[in-house]
N, C-alpha and C positions, 0 to 999 in steps of 0.2 A: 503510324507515328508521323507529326508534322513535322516539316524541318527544325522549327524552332526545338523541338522536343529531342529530335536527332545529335543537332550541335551539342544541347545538355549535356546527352547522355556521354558524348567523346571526351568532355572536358572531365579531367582528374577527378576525382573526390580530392576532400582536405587533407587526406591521411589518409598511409594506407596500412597494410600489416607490418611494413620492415617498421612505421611509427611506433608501431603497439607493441612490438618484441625490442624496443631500444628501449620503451616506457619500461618494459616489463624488466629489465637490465637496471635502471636506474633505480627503480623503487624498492628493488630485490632488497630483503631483511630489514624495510621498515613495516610494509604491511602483511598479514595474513595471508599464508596460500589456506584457503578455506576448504574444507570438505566439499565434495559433491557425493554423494550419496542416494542409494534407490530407495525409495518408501514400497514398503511391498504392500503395505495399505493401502494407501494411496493410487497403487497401479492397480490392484483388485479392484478399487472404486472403480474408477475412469477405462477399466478395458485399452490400458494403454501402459507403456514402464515409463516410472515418473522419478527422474533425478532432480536433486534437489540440490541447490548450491546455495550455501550458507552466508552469505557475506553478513547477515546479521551478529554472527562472532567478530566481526574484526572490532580493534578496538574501540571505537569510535560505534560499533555498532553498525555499519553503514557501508556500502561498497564505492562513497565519495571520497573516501579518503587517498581513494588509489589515484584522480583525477589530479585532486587539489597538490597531494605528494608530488605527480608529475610536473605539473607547474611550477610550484613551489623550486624548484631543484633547477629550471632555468630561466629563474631572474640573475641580470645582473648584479653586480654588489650594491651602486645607488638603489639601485628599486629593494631592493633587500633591505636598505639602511632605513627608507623614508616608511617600509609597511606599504601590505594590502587591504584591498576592501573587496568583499564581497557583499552580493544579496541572496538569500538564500530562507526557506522554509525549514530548514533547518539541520541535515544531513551534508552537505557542503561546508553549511557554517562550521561544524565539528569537523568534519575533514582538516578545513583549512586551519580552522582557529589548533589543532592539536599537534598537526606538522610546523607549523606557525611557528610557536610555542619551541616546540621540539629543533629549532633552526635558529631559532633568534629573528623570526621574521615578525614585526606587529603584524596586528591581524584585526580589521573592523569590518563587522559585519552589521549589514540593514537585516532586519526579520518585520514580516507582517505583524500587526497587533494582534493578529489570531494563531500565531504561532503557538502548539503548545510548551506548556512553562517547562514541561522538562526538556524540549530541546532547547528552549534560554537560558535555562539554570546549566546544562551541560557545558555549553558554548561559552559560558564566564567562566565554568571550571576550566577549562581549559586556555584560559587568560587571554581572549580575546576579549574588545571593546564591542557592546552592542549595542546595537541604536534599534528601536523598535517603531517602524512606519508603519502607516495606512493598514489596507485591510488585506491587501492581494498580494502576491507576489511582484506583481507589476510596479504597484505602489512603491513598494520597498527598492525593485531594482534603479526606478526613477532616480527616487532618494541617493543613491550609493552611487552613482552616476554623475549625481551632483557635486557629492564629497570627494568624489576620487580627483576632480577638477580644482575643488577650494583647496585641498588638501594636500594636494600633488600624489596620492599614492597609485596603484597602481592596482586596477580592477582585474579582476581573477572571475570566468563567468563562471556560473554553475556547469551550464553546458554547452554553448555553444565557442567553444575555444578548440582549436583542434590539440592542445600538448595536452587538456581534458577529455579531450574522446579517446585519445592515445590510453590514455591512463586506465579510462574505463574500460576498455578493450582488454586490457591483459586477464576481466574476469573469463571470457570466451575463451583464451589459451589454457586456462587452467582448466575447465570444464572439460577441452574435448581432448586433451592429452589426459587426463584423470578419467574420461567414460566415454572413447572416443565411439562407441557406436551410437551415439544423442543422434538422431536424427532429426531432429524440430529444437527450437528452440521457442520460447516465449518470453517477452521482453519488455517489461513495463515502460510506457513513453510517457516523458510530462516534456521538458523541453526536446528530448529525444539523444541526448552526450551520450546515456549509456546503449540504448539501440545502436547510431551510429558506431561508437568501438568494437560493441561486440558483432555484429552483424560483418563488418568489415574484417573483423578476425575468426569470424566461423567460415564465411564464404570463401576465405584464401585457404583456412584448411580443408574446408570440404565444400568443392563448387554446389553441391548437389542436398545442401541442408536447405528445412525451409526455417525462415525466420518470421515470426509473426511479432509486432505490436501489439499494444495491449494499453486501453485508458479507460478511468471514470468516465462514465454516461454524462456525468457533470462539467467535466472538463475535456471535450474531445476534439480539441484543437488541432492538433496533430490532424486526426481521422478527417477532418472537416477538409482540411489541405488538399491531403490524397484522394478523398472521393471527392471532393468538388462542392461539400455538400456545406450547408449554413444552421448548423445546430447552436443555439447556446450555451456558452463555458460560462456557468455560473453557480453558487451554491455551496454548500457545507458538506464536504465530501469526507469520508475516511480518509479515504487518499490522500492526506493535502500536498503528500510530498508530491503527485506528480498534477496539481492542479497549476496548471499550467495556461494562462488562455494563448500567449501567441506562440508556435513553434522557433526553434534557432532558423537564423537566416540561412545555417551551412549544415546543421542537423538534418532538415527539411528535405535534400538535397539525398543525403545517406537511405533515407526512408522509403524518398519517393523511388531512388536506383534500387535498393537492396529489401526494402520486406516484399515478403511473401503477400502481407493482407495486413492490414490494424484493427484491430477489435475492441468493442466496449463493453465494457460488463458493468452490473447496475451496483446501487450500496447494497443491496443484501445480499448478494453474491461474495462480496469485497468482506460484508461481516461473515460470512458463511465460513469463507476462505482462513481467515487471522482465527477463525475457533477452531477450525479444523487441524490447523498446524501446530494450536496450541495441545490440542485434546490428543493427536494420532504422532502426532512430531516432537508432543513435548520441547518446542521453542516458539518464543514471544517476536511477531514478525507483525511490522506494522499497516497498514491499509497499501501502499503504495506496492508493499515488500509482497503482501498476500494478490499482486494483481494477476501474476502467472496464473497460481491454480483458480482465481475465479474465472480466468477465460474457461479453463478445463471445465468445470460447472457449470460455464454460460453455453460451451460449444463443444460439448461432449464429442460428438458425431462426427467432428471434424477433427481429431486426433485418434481416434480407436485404433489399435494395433501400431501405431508409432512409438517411438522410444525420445519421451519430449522433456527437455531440460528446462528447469523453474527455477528463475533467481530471487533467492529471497532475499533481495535487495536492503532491510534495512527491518531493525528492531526497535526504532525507537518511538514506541508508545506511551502515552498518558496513561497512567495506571486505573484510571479512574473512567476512563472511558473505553479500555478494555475491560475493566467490571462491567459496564453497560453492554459490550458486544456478547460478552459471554452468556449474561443474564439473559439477553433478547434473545441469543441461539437458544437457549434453555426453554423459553417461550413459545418459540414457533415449533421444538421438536417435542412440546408436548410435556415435556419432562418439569416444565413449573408453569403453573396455569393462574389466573386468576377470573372468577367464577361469581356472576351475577344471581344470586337466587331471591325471588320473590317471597315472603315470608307475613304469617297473621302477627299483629303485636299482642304475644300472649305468654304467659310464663310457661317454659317448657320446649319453644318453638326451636332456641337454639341447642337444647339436646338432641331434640329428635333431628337436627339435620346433622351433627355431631357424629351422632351415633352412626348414620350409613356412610362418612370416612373415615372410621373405625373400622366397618363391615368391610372397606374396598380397599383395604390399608392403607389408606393415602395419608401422608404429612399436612396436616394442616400449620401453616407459617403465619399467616396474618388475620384478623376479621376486622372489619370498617361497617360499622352498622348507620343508615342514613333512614331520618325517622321526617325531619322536614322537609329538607332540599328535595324534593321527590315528588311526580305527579298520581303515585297512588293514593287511595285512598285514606282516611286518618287512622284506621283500624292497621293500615298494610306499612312494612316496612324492605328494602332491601338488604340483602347483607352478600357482602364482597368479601370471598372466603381467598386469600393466593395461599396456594398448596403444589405440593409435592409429588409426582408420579414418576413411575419407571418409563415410561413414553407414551406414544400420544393414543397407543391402542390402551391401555390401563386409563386413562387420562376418560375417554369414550367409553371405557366401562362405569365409572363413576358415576357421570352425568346421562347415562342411561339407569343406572338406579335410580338417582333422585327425579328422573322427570317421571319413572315409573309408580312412586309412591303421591305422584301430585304435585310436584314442586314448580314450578317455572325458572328455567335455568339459563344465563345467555352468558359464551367465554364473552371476554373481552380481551377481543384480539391485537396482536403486537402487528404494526404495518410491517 
């Protein structure tokens, strides 16, 4: 360790546990002590016990609310009188905008253009002002930055405030007094408020936990910090909640003292993950929230026989593009396929292929027959069957009948 790294390491953090047990005091009976609970599924997957913390119940959906609550509770009267501003992708925004709300505090938040509409449409239910900037988070924090200056109000960050790490922290008190034998934690990082809380409040109860981070492939800012390294934070992530490109200035600090490692798991891991929770967990947990157990699935080998706690950090998905995550898991395990077969243009052609997904029980759901667009011949046609199997061994039975009667057959695979 060089000196400079030495001196670092002596100087305080921003907060420490006595923060997060006074946060934990003040916000007491406005928000959710949430379940932590073991998936015995889940542990059978992974060769590891896998508790699972809910913060997708709280009301707001989201485990910011417990940050923004903290904050919220020590402004002065002026700043309370004139309102806040936040920037936020959209779990903050509800935090704040619903304690807000709930206090008499105005509440304006900036949101990226690419926010989705149900956390805008949420964030106005809950009578906060939204302003909708640019296309990043960056974008928007710029913006709100701006206004908080024109405006005189009084910025609230998403995560790099310490009465907001405080806040986020008390999720780690509830965890390891509710299933105190967690030994690993895992912790989704986008600016890093909730790493920092909880890390800072696992470590003071149990010196000897290890704490890992955890980011989109697409946004691994954070990870870039800690290892030195220069990936690009760019792109259309599930996650958006923690697409983050630059780290907090005092987050950074918590991460680089207190994880264990920072991990990145890719998108189809992250979709793997939000269908898993929904299919074996029965609860709707968004890209961000799903980041825990896609480390599990990225990095099996390095959990086995641990007792690792998953925060499901936040439930607020688009409906519509969790229709897509579900459909494409459906895809890749085989269970709904769509199926190129070469075929003569002749009467009869589509009985006889018909009839051998009758023979192999399969559901046939859609046919798309292309008679021009095509470089076969004029006599030959293609026909695009999407159907139905029990999984992808049934899926292989199918299309070893039809190649076996002559057919020429190619899936068309889901990336």
């Amino acid at each position: 360790m060089n000196t400079l790294s030495k001196i670092e390491s002596a100087v305080p953090l921003p907060i420490s546990v006595d923060d997060i047990l006074a946060a934990r005091v003040r916000i007491s009976g406005s928000v959710v002590h949430t379940p932590t609970l073991v998936s015995q599924t889940l542990s059978a997957m992974f060769g590891c016990k896998v508790y699972l913390k809910f913060e997708n119940l709280q009301f707001t959906a989201a485990y910011k609310e417990r940050g923004a609550l903290n904050r919220l509770l020590q402004l002065d009267e002026e700043a309370k009188r004139k309102g806040v501003i936040g920037a936020s992708a959209g779990n903050h925004a509800q935090g704040l905008a619903y304690h807000g709300k709930r206090l008499g505090v105005p509440v304006t938040i900036v949101m990226p253009n690419t926010t989705p509409t149900v956390k805008v449409t949420q964030t106005q239910g809950h009578g906060a002002t939204v302003v909708q900037f640019g296309e990043k988070f960056d974008d928007a924090y710029a913006h709100a930055r701006l206004l908080e200056v024109e405006q005189g109000l009084t910025f609230v960050h998403p995560f790099d405030e310490p009465d907001i790490m405080a806040g986020q922290g008390t999720v780690a008190l509830e965890m390891l007094e509710d299933a105190p034998e967690i030994d690993t934690l895992i912790v989704p990082i986008g600016g890093g408020g909730l790493f920092s809380g909880v890390a800072t409040a696992a470590k003071a109860m149990k010196p000897d936990i290890k704490v890992y981070g955890v980011q989109a492939e697409l946004y691994p800012s954070m990870y870039d910090y800690i290892k030195g390294a220069n990936l690009p934070c760019d792109g259309d992530t599930l996650a958006e909640g923690i697409a983050v490109r630059e780290p907090g200035e005092l987050t950074r600090r918590f991460v680089e003292r207190l994880a264990d490692d920072v991990l990145l798991v890719s998108e189809r891991h992250l979709e793997e993950a939000v269908s898993l929770l929904l299919q074996i967990e029965k609860t709707v947990v968004e890209g961000a929230g799903a980041a825990g157990l896609a480390a599990l699935l990225t990095h099996k080998e390095l959990f086995a026989g641990r007792s690792v706690g998953l925060i499901l950090t936040g439930g607020n998905i688009d409906t519509r593009l969790l229709a897509n995550v579900l459909l494409r898991d459906l895809a890749r395990s085989g269970r709904l396929a769509r199926l190129r077969i070469i075929l003569q243009d002749r009467p009869g052609a589509l009985f006889h292929v018909a009839r051998i997904f009758d023979q192999e029980a399969v559901n046939i759901l859609e046919l798309s027959h292309q008679r021009i667009f095509t470089n076969l011949p004029a006599k030959g046609l293609s026909l695009d069957v999407e159907c139905e199997t029990r999984d992808g061994a049934h899926l292989e039975r199918l299309i070893a009948a039809l190649r076996a009667v002559g057919y020429e057959v190619a899936p068309i695979e889901v990336a």
